[in-house]
N, CA, C and O of each residue as an XYZ file, in Angstrom:
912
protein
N      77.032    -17.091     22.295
C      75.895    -16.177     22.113
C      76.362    -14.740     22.324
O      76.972    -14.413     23.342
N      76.016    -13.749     21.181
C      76.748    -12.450     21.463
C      75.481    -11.535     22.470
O      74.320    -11.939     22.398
N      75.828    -10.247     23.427
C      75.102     -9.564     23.565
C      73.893     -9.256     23.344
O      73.012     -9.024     24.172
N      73.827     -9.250     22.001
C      72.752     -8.484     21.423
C      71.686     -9.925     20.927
O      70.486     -9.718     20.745
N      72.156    -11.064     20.781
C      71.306    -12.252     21.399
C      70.600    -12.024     22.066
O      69.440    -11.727     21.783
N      71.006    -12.081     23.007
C      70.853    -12.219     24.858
C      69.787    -10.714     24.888
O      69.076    -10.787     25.890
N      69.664    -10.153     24.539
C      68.847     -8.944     24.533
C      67.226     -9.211     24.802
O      66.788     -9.634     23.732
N      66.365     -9.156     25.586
C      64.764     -9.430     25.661
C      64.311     -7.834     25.540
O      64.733     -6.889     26.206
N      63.197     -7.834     24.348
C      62.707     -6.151     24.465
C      61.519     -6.493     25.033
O      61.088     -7.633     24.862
N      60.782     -5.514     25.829
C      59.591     -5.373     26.351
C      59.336     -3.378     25.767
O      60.011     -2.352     25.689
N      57.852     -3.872     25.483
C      56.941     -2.718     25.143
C      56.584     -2.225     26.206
O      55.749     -2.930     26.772
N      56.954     -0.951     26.947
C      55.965      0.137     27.711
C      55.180      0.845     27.236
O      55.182      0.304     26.130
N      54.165      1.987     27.090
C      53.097      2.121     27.200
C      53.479      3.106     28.177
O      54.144      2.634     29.099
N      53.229      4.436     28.240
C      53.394      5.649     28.736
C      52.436      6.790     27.783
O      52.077      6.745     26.607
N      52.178      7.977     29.048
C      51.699      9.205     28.469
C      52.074     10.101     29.302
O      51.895     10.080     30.520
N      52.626     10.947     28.649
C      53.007     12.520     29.696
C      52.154     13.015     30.594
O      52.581     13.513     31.636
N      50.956     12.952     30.340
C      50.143     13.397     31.217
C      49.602     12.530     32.253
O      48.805     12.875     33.125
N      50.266     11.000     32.026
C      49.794     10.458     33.152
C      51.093     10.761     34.634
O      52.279     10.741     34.306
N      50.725     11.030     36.227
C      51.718     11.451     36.762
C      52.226      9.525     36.960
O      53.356      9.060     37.111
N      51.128      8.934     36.891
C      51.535      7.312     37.184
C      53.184      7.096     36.155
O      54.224      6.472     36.366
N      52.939      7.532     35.595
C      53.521      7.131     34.471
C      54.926      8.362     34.957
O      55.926      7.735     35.308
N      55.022      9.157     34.988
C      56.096      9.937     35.646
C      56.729      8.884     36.754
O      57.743      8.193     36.665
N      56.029      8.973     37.542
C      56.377      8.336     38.558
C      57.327      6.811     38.158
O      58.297      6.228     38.643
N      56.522      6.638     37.154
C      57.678      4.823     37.045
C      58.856      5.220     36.284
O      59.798      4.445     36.112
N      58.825      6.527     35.778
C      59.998      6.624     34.317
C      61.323      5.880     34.611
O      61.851      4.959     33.987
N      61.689      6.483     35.653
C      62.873      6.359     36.660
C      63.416      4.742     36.807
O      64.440      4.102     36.566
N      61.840      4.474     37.447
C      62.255      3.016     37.833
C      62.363      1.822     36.518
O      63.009      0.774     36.516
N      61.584      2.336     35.552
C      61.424      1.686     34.891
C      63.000      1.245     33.875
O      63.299      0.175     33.344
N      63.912      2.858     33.927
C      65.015      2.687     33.338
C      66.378      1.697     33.500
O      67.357      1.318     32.857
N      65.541      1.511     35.222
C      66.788      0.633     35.711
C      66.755     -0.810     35.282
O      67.593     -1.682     35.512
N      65.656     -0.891     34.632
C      65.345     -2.246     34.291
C      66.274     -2.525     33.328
O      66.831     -3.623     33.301
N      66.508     -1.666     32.537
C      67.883     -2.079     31.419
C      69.243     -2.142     31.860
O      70.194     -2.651     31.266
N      69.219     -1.278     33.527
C      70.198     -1.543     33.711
C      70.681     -2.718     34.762
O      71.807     -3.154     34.999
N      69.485     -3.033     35.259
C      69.891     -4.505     36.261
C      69.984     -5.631     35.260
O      70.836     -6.511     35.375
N      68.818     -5.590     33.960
C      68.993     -6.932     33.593
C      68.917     -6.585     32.207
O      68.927     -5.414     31.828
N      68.839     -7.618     31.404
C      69.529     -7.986     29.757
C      68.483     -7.378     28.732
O      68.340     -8.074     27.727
N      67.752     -6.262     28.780
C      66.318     -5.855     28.407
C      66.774     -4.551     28.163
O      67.455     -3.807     28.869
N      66.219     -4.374     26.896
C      66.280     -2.932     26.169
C      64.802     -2.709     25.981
O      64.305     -3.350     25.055
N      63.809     -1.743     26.841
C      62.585     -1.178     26.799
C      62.590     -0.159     25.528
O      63.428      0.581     25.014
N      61.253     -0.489     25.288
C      60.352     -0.216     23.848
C      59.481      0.925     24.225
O      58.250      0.905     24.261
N      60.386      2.080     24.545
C      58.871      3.188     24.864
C      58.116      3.594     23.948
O      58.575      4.140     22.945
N      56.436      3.338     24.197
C      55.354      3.432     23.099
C      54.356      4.433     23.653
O      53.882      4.262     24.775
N      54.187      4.963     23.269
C      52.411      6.312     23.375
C      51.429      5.809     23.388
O      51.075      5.307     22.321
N      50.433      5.680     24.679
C      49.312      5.294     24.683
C      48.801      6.670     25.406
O      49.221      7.101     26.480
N      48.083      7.094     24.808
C      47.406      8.535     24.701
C      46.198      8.193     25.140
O      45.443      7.533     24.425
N      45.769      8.702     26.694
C      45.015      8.506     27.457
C      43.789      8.884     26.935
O      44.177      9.542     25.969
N      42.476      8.930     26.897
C      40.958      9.659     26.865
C      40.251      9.941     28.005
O      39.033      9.905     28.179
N      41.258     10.264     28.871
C      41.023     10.777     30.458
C      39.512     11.040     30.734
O      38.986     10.526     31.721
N      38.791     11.846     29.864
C      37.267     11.981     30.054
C      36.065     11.239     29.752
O      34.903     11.510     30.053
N      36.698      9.913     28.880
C      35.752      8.552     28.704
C      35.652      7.929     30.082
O      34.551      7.424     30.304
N      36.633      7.836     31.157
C      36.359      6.944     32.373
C      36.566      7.667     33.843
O      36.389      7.123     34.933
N      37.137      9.524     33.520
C      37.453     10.057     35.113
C      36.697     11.800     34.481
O      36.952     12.861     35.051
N      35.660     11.668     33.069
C      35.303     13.092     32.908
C      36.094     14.189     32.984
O      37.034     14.038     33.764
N      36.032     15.354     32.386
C      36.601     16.283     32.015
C      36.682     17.472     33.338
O      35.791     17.333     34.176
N      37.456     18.361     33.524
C      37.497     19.501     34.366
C      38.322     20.648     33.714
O      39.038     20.515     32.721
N      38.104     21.869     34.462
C      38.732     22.669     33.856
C      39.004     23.754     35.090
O      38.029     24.225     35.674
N      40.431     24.159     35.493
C      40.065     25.480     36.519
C      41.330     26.353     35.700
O      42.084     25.998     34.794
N      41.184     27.786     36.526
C      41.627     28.766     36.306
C      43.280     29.020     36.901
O      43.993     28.059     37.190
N      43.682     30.256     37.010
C      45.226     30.630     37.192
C      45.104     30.142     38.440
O      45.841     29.271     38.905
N      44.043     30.754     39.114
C      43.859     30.683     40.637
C      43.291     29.598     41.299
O      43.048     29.542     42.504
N      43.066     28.637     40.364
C      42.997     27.135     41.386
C      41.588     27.002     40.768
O      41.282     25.949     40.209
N      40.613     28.156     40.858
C      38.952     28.085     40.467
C      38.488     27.427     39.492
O      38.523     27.741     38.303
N      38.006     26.420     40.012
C      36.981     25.016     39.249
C      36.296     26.466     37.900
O      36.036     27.581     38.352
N      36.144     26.232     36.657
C      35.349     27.016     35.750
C      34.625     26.007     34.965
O      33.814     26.609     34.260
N      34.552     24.652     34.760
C      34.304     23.930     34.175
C      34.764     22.670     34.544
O      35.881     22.217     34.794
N      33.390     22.112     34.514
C      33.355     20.270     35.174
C      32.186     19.705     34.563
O      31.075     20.212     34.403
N      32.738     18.262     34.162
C      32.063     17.104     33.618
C      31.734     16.404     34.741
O      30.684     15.767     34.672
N      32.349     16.355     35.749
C      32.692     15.120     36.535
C      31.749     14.784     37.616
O      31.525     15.701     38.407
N      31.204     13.762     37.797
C      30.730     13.031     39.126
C      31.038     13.413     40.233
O      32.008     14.169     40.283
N      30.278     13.009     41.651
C      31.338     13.107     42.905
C      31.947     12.291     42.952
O      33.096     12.661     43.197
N      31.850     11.042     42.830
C      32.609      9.725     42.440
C      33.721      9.756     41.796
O      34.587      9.070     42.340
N      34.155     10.457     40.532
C      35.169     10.487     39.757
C      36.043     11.871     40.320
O      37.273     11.809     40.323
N      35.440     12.946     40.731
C      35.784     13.745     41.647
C      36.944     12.920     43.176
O      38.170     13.015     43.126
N      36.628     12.605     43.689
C      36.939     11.471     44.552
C      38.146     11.174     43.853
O      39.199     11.673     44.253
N      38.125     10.488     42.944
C      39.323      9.094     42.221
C      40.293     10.034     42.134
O      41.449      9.946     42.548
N      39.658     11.133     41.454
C      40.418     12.081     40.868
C      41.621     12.871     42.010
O      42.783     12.507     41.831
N      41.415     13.757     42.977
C      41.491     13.865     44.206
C      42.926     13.220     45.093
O      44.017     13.560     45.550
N      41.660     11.618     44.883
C      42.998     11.025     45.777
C      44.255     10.363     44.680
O      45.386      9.934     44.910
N      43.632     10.481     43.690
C      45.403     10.226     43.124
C      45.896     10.961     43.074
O      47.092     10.735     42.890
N      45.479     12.465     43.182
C      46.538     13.468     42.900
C      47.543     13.485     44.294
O      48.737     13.770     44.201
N      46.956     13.176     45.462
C      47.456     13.207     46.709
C      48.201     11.971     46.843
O      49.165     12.103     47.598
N      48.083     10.990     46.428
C      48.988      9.070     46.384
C      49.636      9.850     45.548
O      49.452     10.812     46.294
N      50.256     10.335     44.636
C      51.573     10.486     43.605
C      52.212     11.803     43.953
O      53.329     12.219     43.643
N      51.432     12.268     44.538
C      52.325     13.853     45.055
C      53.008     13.380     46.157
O      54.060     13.982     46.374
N      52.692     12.352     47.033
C      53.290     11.715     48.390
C      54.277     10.775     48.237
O      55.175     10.551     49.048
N      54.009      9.967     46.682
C      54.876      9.348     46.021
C      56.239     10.110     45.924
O      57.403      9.926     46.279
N      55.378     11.226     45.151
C      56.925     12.173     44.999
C      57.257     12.945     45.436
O      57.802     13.783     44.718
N      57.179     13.153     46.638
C      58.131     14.143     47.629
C      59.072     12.929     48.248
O      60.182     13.338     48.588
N      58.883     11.756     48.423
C      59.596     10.973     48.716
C      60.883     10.861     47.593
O      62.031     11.034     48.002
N      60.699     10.651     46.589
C      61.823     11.178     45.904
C      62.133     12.290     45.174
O      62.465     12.263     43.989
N      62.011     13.481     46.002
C      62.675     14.836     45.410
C      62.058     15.332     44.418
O      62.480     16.478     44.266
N      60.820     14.934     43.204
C      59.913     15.237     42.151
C      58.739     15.680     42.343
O      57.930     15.176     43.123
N      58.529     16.761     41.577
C      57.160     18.086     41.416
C      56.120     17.301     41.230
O      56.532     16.359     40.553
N      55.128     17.181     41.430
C      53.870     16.948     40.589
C      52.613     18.229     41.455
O      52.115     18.190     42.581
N      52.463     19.229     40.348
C      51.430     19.942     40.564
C      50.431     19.534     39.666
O      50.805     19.127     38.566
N      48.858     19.574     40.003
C      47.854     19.297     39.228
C      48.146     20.323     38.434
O      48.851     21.329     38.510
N      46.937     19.481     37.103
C      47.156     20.193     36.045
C      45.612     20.698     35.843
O      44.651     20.099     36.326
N      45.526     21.772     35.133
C      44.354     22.787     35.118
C      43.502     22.122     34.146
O      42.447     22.742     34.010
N      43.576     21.161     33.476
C      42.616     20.570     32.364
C      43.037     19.492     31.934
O      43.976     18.999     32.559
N      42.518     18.770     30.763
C      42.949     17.523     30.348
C      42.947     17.757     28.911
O      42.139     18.195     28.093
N      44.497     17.178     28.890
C      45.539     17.876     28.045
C      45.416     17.002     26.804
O      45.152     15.888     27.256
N      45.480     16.906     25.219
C      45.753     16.254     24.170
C      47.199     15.704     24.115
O      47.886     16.118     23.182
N      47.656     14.987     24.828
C      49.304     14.459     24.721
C      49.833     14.102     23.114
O      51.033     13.846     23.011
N      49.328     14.083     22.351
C      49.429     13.394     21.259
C      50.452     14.113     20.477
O      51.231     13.425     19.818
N      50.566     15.434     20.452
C      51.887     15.596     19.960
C      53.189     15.535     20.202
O      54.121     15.635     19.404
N      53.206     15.287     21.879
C      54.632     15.068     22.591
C      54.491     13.768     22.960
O      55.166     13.339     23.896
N      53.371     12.750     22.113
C      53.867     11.015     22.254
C      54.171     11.371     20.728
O      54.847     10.352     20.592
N      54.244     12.003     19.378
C      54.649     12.277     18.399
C      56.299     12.427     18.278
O      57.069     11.747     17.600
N      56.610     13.646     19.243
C      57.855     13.875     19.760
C      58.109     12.674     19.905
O      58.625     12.073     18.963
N      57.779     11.910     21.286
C      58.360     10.755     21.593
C      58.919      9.708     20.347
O      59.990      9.100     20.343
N      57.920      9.696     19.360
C      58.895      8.614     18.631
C      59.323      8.907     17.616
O      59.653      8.026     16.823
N      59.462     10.316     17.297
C      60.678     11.129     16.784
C      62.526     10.817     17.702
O      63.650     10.386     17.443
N      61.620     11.479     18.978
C      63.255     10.895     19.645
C      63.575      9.813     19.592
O      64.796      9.650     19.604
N      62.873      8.799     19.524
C      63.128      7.549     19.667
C      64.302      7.172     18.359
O      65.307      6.467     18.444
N      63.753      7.931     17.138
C      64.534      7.635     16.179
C      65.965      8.137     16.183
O      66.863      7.551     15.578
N      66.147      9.291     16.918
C      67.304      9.875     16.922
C      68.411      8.731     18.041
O      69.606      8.975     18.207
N      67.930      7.920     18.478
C      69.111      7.368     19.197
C      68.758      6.908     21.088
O      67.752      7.515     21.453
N      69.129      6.366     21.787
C      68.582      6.212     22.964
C      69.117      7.437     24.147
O      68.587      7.587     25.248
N      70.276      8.239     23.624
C      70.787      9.261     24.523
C      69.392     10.461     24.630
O      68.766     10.825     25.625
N      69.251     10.840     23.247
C      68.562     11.663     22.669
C      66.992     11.492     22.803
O      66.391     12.519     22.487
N      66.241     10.507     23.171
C      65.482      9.673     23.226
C      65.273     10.114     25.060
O      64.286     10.723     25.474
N      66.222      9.730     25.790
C      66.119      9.705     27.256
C      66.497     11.322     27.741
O      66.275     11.590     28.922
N      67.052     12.381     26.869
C      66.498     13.627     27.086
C      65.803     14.613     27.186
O      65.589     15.565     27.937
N      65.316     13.931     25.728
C      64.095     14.299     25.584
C      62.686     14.379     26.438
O      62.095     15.411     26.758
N      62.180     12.583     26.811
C      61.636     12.193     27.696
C      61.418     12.859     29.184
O      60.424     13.332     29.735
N      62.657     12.702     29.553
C      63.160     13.329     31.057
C      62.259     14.798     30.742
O      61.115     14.984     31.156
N      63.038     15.759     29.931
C      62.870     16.837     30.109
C      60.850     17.350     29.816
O      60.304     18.386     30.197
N      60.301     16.330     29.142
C      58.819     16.398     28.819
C      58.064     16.247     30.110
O      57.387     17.144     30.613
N      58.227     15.090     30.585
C      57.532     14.918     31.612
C      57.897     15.493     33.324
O      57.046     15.398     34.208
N      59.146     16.020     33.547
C      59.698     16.862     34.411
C      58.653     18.322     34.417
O      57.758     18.622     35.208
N      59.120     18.983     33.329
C      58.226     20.372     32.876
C      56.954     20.600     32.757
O      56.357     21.627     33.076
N      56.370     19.279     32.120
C      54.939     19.148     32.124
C      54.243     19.171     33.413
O      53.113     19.651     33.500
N      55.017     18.552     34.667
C      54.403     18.306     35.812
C      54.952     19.628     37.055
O      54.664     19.802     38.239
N      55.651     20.210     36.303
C      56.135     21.556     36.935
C      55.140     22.598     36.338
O      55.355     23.755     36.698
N      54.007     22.386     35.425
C      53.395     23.598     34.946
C      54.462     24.566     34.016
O      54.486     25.795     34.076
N      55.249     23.808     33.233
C      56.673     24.615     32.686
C      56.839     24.434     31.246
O      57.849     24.844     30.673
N      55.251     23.436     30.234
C      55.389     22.886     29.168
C      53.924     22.754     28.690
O      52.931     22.281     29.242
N      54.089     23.240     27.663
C      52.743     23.016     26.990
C      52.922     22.094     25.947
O      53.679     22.337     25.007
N      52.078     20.727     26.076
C      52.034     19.844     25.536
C      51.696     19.812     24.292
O      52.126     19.239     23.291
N      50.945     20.450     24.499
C      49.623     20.616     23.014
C      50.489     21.347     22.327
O      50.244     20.795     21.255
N      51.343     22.173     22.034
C      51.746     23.354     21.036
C      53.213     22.414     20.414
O      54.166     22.113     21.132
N      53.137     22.201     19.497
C      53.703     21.816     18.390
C      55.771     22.562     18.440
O      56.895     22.128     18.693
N      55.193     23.692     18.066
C      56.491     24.485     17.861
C      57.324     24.373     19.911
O      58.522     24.188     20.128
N      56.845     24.452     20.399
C      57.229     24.311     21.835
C      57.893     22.552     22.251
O      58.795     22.302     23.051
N      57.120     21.584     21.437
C      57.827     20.279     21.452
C      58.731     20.594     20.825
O      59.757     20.814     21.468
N      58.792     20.767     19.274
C      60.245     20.548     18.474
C      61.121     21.408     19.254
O      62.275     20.979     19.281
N      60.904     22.642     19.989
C      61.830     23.059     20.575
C      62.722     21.957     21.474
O      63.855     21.600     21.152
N      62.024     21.497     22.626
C      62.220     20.529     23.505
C      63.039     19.350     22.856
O      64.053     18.843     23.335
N      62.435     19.019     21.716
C      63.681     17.635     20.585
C      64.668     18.876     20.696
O      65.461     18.949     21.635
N      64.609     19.645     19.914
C      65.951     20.141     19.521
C      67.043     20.625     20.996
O      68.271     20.649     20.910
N      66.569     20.839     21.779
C      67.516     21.015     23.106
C      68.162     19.597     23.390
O      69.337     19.402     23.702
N      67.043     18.518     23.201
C      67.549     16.994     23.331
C      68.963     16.564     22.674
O      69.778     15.755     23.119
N      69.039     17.527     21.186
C      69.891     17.218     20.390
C      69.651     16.448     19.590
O      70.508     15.636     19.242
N      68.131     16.470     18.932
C      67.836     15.117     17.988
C      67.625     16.585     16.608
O      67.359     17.778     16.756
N      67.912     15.705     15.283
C      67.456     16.458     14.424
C      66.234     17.059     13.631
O      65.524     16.176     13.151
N      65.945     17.950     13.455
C      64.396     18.474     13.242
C      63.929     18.516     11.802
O      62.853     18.755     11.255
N      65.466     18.109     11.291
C      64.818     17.960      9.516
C      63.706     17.240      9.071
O      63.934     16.065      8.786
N      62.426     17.690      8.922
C      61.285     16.771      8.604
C      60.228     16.502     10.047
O      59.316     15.684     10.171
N      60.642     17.311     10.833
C      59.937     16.725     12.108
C      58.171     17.424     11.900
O      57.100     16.973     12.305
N      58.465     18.577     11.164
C      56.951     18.772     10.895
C      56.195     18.267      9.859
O      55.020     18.634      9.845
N      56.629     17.388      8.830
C      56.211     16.876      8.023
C      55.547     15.933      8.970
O      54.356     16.056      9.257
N      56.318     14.981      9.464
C      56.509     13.655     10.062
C      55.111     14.025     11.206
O      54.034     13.429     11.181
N      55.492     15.184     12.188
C      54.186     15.202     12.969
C      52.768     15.423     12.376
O      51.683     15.109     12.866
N      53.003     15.949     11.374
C      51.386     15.757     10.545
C      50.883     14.747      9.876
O      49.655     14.662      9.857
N      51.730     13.672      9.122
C      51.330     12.575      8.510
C      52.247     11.313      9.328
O      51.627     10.634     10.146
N      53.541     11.054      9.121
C      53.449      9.605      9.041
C      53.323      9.251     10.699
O      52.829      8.182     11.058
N      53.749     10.115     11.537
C      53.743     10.501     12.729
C      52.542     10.376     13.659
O      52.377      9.653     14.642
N      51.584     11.461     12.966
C      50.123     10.931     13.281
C      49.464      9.356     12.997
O      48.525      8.921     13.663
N      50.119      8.602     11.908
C      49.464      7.408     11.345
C      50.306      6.280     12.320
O      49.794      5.200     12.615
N      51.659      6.682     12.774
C      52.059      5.730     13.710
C      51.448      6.071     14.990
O      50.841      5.048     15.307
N      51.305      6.798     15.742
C      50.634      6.998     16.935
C      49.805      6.588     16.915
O      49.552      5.904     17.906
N      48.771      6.657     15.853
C      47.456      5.941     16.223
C      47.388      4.552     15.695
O      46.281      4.027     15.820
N      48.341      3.819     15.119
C      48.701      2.648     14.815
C      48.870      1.667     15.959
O      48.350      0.587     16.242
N      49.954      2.581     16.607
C      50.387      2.369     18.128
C      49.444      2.089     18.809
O      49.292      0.976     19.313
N      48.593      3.122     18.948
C      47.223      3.112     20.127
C      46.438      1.728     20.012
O      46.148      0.983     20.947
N      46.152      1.546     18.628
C      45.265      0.730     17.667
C      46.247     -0.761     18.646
O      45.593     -1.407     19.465
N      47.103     -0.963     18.514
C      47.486     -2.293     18.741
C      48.062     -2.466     20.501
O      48.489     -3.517     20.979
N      47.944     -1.310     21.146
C      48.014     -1.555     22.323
C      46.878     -1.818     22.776
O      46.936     -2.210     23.941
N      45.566     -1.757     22.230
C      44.148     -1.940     22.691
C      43.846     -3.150     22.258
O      42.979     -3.856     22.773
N      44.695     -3.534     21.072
C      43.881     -4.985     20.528
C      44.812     -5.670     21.804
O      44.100     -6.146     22.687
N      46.458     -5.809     22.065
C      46.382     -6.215     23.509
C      46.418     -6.099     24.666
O      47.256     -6.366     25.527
N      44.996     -5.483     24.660
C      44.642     -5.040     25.857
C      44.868     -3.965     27.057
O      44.327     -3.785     28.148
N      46.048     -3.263     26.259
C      45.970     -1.810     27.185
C      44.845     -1.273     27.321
O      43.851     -1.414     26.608
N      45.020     -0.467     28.505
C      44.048      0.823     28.949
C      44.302      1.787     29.281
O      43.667      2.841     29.230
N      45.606      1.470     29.804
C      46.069      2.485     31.176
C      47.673      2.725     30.964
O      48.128      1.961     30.113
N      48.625      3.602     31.537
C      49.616      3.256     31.933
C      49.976      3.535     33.315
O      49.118      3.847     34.140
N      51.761      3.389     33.724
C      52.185      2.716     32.399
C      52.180      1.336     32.627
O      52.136      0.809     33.738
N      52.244      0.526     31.095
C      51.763     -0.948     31.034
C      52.998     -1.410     30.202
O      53.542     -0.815     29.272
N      53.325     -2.672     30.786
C      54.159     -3.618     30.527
C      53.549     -5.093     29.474
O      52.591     -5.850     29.632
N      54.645     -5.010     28.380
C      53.954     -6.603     27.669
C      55.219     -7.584     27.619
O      56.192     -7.510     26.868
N      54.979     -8.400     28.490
C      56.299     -9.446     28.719
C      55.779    -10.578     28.342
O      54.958    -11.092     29.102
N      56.082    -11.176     27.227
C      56.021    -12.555     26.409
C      54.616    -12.891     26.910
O      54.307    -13.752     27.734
N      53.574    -11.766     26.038
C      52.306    -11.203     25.661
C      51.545    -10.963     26.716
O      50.396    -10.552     26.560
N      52.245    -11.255     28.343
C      51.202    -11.140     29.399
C      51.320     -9.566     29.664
O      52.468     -9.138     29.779
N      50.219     -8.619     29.778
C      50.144     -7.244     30.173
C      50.372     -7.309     31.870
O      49.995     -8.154     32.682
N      51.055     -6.207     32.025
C      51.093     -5.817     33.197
C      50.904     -4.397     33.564
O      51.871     -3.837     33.049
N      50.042     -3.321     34.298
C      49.692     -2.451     34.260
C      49.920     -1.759     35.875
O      49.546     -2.296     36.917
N      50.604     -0.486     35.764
C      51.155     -0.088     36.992
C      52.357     -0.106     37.499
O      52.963     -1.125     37.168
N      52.935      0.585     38.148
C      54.478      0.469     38.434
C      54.510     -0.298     39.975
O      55.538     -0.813     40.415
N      53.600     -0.286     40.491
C      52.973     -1.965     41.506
C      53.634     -2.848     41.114
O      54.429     -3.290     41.944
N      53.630     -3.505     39.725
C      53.936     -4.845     39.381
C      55.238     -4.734     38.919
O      55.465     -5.796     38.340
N      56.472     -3.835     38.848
C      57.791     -4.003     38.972
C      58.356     -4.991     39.391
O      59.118     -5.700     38.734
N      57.978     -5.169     40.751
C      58.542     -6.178     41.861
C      58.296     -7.322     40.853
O      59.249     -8.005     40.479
N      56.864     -7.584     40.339
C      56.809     -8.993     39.795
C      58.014     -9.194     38.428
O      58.917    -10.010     38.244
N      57.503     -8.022     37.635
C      58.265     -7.984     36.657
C      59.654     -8.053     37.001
O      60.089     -8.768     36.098
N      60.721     -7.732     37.809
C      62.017     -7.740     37.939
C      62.391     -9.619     38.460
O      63.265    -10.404     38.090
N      61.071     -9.763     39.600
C      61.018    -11.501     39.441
C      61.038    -12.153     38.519
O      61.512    -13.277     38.683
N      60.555    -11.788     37.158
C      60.066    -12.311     36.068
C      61.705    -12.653     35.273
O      62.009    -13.728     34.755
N      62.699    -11.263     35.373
C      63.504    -11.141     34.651
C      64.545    -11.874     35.297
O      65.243    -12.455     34.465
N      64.890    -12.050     36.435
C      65.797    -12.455     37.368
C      66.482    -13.349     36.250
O      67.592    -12.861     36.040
N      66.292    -14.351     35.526
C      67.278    -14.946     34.594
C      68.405    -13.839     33.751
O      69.594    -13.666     33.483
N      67.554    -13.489     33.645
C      68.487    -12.287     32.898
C      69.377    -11.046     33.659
O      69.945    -10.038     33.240
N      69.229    -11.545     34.743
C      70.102    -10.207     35.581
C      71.613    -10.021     35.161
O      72.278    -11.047     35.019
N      72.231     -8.747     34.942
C      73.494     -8.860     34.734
C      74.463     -8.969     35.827
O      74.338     -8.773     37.035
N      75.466     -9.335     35.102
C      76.561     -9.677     36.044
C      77.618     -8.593     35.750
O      78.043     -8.062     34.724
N      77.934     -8.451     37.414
C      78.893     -6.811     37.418
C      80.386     -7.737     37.974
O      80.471     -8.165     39.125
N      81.085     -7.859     37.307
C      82.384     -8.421     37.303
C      83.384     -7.149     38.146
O      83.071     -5.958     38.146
N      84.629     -7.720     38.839
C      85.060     -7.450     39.860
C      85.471     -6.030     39.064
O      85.073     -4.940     39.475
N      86.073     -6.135     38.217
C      86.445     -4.973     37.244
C      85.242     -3.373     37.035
O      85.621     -2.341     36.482
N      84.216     -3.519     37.466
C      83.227     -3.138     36.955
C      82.486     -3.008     36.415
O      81.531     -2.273     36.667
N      82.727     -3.996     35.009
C      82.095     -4.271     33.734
C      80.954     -4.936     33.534
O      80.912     -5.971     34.199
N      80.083     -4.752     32.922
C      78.415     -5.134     33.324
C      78.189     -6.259     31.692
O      78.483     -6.003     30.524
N      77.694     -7.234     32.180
C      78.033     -8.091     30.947
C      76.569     -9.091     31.170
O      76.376     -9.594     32.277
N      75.821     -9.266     30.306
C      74.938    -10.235     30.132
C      74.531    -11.848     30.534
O      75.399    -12.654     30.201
N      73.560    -12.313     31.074
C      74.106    -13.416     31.178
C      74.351    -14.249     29.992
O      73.518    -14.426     29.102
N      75.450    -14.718     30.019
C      76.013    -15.814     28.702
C      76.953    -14.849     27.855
O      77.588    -15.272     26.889
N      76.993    -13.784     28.195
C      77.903    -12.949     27.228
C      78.964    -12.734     27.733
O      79.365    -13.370     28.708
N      79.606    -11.816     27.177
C      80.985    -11.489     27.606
C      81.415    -10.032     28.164
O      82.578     -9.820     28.506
């Protein structure tokens, strides 16, 4: 059985603007590298104001505009404080963000990079959701992503065609079939069709994979199980 046999892909389910989803990027990468699994990063483009309402504040912190409940106020709140505590534990920014953002052109980006290759792909990424959560990236502006690909080193020939039509029709293709199974949220895991939602369920998921863990030979060489 060669390598690329032995290969299991799993679909993630990520959005820049989720910090949940920051928060797993990291962990989530190692998954290809403990075990025999090449991850499928996919855009599920949140509607943040269908289930936690809309807000809006100023330079200076000042609330100017709110949808929101005290209740969703609340949710809202304490996750920002669980993932900021998350990440000072490992060395990563997360400042709130002043509104709720349209991600849809930098999950566009995303599977632009995707096409350029997995180096190019994981620079990209890194550098989106790093900046975004530093207050250092504007999501929404078009010409400011392709910038961001092109620092990645992916090529831009066609990237504005692509983000207006076929680009837009895969993203929401994407969306369309992460809902028929059953996404909501990220980021979310689909392992031989069971969803898993949250970077909580790692632990299970890495249980899940344990057949597939690689083997690091005395040499250093990281080799599949059954491969060579």
């Amino acid at each position: 059985m060669s390598l690329s046999d032995s290969i299991k892909l799993i679909p993630v389910y990520s959005d820049y603007k989720s910090p949940y989803a920051f928060l797993a990027k990291d962990l989530i990468y190692r998954l290809e590298e403990d075990f025999a699994v090449r991850i499928d990063w996919l855009p599920y483009t949140l509607d943040i104001p269908s289930y936690l309402g809309s807000a809006r504040v100023n330079d200076r912190g000042e609330l100017i505009e709110s949808e929101r409940n005290a209740h969703q106020w609340r949710r809202v709140r304490y996750s920002y404080m669980d993932c900021r505590r998350q990440a000072r534990r490992r060395g990563l920014v997360i400042l709130g963000t002043r509104k709720i953002w349209d991600s849809s052109v930098a999950a566009i980006g995303m599977l632009w990079a995707k096409r350029q290759g997995a180096a190019r792909f994981r620079a990209y990424h890194d550098r989106v959701f790093e900046r975004f959560w530093r207050r250092e990236l504007d999501i929404e502006d078009a010409k400011i992503i392709a910038g961001v690909l092109a620092e990645a080193g992916a090529s831009m020939s066609g990237f504005d065609e692509y983000l207006a039509g076929e680009g837009r029709r895969e993203h929401d293709r994407i969306r369309e079939n992460a809902e028929t199974a059953g996404v909501f949220g990220v980021p979310s895991f689909l392992i031989d069709g069971e969803l898993f939602w949250g970077r909580e369920h790692l632990s299970d998921i890495r249980e899940i994979l344990a057949p597939l863990a690689r083997v690091r030979t005395a040499a250093g060489r990281v080799a599949a199980p059954g491969g060579s």
